[in-house]
N, C-alpha and C positions, 0 to 999 in steps of 0.2 A: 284685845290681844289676838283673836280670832283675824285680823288686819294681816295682809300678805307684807304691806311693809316690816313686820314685828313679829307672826309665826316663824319659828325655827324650822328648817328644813335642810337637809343634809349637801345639796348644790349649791346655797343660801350659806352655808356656813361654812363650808370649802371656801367658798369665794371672801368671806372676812376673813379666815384664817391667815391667807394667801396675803391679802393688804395688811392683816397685823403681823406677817413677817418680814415684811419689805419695809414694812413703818419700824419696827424695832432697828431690822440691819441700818437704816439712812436716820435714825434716831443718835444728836450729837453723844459722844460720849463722855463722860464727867472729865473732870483733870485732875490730877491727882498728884498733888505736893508731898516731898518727904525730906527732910531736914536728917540726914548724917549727924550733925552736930550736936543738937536737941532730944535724937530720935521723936522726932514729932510728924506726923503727916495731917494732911489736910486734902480733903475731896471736895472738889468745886460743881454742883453740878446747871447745866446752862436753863434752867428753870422754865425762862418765858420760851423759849423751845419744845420745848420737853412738853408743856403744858400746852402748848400749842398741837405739838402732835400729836398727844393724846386725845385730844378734842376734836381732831381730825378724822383720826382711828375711832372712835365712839360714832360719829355723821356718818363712817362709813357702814354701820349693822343695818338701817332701815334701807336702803338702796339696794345692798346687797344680797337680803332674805330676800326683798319683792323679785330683783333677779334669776334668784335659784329657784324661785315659785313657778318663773314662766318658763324656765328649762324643762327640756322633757328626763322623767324621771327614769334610770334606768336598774337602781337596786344601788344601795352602798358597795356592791365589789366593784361595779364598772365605774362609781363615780371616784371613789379611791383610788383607780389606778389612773381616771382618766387624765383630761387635760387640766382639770382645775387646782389639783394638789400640787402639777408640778412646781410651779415657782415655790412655795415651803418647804417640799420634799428635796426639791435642790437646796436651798438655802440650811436646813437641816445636814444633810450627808455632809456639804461641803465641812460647814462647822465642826459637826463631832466629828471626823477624818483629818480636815486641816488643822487641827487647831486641838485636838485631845487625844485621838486613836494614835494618830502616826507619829511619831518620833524619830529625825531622824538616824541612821546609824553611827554619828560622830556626835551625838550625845548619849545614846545608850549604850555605844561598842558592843551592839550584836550585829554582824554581819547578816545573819541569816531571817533576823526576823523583820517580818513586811518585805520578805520580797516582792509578793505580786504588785505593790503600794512606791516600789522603790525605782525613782525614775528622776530623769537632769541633775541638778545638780547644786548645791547649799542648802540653805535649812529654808530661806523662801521658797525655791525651786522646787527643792524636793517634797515640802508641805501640799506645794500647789497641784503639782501632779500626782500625788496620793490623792486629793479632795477630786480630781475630775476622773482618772479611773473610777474610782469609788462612784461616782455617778454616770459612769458610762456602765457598770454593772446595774445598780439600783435602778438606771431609767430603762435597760434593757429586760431586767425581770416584768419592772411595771406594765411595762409600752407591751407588752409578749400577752401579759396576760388580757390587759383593757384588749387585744387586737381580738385575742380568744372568745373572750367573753361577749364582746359587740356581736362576732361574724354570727352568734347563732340566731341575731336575730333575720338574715337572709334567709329569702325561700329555699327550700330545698333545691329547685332546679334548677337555681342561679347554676352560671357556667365559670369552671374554674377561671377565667378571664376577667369574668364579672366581680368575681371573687376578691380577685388578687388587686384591681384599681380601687374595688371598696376602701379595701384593706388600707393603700396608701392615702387613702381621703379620710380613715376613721384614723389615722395615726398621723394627721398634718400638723397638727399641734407640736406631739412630740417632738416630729425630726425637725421642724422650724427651731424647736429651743433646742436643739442637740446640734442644729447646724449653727446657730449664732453664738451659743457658750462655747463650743469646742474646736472653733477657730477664732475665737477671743485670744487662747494666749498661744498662739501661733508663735508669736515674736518672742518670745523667752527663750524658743532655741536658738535665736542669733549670741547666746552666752558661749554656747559651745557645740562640738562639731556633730554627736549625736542629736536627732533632730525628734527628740521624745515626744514633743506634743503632737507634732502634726501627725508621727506617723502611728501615733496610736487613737489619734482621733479616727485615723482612714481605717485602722482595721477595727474598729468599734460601727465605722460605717457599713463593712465586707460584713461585718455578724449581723448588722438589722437590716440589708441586703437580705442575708440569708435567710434570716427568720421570717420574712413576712411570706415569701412563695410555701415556706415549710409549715407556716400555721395555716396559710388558706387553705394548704393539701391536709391539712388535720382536718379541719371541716368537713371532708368529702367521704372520711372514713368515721364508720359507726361503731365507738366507741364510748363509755360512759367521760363525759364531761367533766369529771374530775382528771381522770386520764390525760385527756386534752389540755389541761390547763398545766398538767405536772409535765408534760411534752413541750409546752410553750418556748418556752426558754431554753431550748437544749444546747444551743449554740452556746447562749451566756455561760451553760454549767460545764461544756467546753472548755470554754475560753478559764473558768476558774481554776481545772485541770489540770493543763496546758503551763497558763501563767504561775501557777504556786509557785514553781522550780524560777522565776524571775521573766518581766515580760520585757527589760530593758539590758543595754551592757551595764550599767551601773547596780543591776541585782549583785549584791553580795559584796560590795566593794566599796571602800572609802577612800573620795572624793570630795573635794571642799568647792570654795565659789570658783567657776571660769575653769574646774579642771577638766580635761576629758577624761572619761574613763576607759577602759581597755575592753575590746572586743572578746575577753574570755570566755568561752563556753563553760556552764557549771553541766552541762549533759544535755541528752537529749532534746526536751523540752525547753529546755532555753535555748538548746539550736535552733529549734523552730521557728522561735520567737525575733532571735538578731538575724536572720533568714530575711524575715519579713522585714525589717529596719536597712537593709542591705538592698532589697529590691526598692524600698520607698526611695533610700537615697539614687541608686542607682537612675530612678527613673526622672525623678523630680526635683534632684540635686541637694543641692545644701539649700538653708535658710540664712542667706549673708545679713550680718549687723547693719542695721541704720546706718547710716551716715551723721554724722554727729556735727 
């Protein structure tokens, strides 16, 4: 057991974790019969599948540990937030947000609540873009902190230049899966005229823009390191602010499939907010529907 293939090691188990989430998500799922007439139901599940992937997920623990062995170790906070959790910690957020947190407001008839989560438009729509805010926050805490936490390993006399291109090389992982997941559903605003994903993808971009010159500049001041790290994020805790009062026109208002919703201001901060939605279209136009 002493075997790198087979000792436990916290990069080494990040990295199964990761493939036992991706294996569950793409794991068939049972089918499930229910008889009205009888009240009888019946679950069928795809067995030699299922067995199958299991046994796949099991092959993958000895490759994985000898993996994490030859990574360099850098303490459980940096590898928590680094690069290796993200694919579970997305697959996590998405889940509990899409699919148990959010509801949306033409099932529970509260206007008001999940605004910051409340964006396009039906209950698919509306599900999807609560699950990717929710991880444009959660990756931005994450990524804020791993950036923190890495820089102190630079020398002191590193120049804030030096600094700042580290910064975009120790957080390449991140913005690679934040630029491929959050122009994935680009096309969902060709339903209707408000163009919610893209243009909340771009100011999610304008906040990890802004953070990474503003954590390298943390770096440079001598401050106790807890400090630092509660500084990291400031933008994210902004942007939570900001958005409470609603970060889309469809905050506070019900809407069904294909409807548009109305450019109403609930106040201040959601001016701010259709401001920015105003400028994206302005600049970048609409998202026209496919051609069918």
């Amino acid at each position: 057991m002493k075997s790198p293939w087979f000792r436990p090691n916290i990069q080494g188990l990040l990295l199964y974790v990761s493939a036992l989430f991706v294996a569950l998500t793409l794991l068939p799922m049972p089918t499930v019969r229910y008889s009205a007439m009888t009240y009888r139901g019946a679950v069928t599940w795809p067995w030699p599948l299922a067995l199958l992937a299991a046994a796949l997920v099991l092959l993958l623990y000895p490759p994985s540990m000898r993996l994490g062995a030859r990574l360099p170790r850098h303490g459980a906070a940096r590898a928590l937030t680094g690069p290796l959790p993200l694919v579970p910690l997305g697959l996590l957020v998405a889940i509990l947000v899409g699919r148990f947190l959010y509801v949306p407001p033409e099932i529970h008839g509260d206007l008001d609540r999940h605004l910051f989560l409340q964006g396009s438009t039906d209950w698919g729509g509306g599900a999807l873009f609560a699950a990717w805010t929710a991880l444009y926050v959660v990756f931005g805490f994450t990524a804020s902190w791993h950036l923190a936490l890495a820089l102190r390993d630079l020398p002191p006399s590193a120049s804030y230049g030096r600094v700042l291109l580290k910064s975009i090389w120790i957080l390449k992982f991140h913005l690679l899966l934040f630029v491929v997941a959050g122009t994935a559903v680009w096309s969902y605003d060709a339903r209707i005229t408000p163009n919610d994903f893209r243009n909340m993808f771009l100011f999610a971009a304008l906040l990890y823009a802004l953070s990474i010159p503003w954590i390298a500049a943390l770096r440079r001041i001598r401050m106790p390191p807890a400090v630092r790290l509660a500084l990291a994020p400031l933008f994210i805790f902004l942007w939570l602010v900001v958005g409470a009062d609603g970060n889309t026109a469809r905050a506070g208002q019900l809407v069904y499939a294909g409807q548009d919703p109305q450019p109403i201001v609930r106040g201040v901060r959601h001016g701010w907010m259709l401001a920015w939605h105003r400028l994206c279209d302005h600049v970048l136009g609409d998202i026209r529907p496919t051609p069918e």
